[in-house]
C-alpha positions in Angstrom: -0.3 -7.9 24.0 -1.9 -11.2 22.1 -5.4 -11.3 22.2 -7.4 -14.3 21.2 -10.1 -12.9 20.5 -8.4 -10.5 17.7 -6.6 -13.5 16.0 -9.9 -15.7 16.3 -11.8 -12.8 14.3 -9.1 -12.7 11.5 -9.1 -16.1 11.0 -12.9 -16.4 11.0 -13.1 -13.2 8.5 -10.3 -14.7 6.4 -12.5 -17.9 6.2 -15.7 -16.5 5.2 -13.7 -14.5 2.9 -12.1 -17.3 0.9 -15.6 -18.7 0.8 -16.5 -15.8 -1.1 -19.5 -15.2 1.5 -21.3 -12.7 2.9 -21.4 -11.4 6.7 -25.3 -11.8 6.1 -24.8 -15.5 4.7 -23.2 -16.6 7.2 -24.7 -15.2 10.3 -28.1 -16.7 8.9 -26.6 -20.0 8.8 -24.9 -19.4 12.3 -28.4 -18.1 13.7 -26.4 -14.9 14.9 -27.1 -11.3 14.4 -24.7 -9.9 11.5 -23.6 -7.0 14.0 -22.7 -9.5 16.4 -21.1 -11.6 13.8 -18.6 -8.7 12.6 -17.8 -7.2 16.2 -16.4 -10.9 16.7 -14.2 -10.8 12.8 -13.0 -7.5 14.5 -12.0 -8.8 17.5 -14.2 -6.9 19.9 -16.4 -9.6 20.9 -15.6 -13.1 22.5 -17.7 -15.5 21.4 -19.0 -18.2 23.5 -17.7 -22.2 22.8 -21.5 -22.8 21.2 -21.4 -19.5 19.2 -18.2 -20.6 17.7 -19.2 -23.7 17.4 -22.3 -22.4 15.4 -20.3 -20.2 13.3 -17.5 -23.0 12.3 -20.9 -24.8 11.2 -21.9 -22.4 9.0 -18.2 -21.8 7.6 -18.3 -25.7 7.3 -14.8 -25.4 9.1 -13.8 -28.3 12.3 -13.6 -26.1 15.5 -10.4 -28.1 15.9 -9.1 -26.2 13.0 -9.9 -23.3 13.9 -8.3 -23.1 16.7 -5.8 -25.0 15.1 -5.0 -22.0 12.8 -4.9 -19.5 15.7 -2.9 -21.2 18.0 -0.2 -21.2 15.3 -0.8 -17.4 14.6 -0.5 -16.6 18.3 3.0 -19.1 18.5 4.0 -16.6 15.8 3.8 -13.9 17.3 4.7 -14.9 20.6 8.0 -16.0 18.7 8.3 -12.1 16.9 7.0 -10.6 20.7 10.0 -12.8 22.0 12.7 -11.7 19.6 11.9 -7.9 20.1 11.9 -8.3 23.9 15.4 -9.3 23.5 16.7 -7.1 21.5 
């Protein structure tokens, strides 16, 4: 099963990542806790529209992009989810 919120956290923690920042930099900036901020690169949390929002801010990353990037993760592996399902 494809969950959002899994492929939202990688891309967020691959983001902060190539930054080369910190979970405490960024959840600072975002004005979230830094447990909160890692259950949601983890994929256990959802975040709300405005916590992304405030997070993408902090990453200086377009929400458009964002979702950008996962909605082509998520085609993927619909595509590989697809392929096995027929086999």
């Amino acid at each position: 099963m494809i969950l959002v919120r899994e492929a939202l956290g990688s891309e967020l923690r691959r983001r902060r990542l190539t930054q080369g920042r910190t979970l405490r930099d960024v959840s600072a900036h975002a004005k979230v806790s830094l447990g909160y901020l890692s259950e949601i690169e983890r994929g256990e949390k959802e975040a709300s529209s405005e916590l992304l929002s405030s997070i993408c801010l902090a990453l200086g990353v377009p929400l458009s992009d964002l979702l950008l990037a996962i909605g082509e993760e998520i085609a993927s592996l619909e595509a590989t989810t697809q392929v096995r399902a027929a086999a």
